[in-house]
C-alpha positions, 0 to 999 in steps of 0.5 A: 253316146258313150263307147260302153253304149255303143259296144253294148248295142252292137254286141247284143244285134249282131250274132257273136260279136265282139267290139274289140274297139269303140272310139268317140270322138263327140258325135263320130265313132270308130270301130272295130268288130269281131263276129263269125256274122261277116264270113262270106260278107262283101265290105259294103255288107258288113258295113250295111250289118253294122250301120243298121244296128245304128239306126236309131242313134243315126235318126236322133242324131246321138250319132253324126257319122261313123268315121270307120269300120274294121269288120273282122271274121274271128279267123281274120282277127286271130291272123291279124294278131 
């Protein structure tokens, strides 16, 4: 899959997201998002939230392995810039 893909589909499952990064890597990913979705989310939640968006790319193998995920709070990002 191409990262414009994967940004797409992220963005249109998870409420006000943001993916400030997709990195591809043949068929292993990384990312980064941004999303009001992850307050008050433990890191295996966040996890959970973005890897089921996945799940069909996971089943037809077009995705192996989702090397990481920086998930963000927009309040977390902006103290990260």
């Amino acid at each position: 899959m191409q990262a414009e893909q994967i940004k797409a589909l992220i963005e249109s499952q998870i409420p006000d997201c943001d993916v400030k990064s997709v990195e591809v890597q043949g068929d292993h990913i990384g990312l980064v998002i941004v999303s009001p979705a992850f307050a008050g989310l433990t890191p295996v939640k966040k996890q959970q939230l973005v890897l089921a968006t996945l799940s069909a790319q996971f089943a037809d193998r077009s995705i192996h392995a989702v090397d990481y995920i920086k998930s963000f709070t927009p309040e977390q990002w902006q103290a990260q810039q």
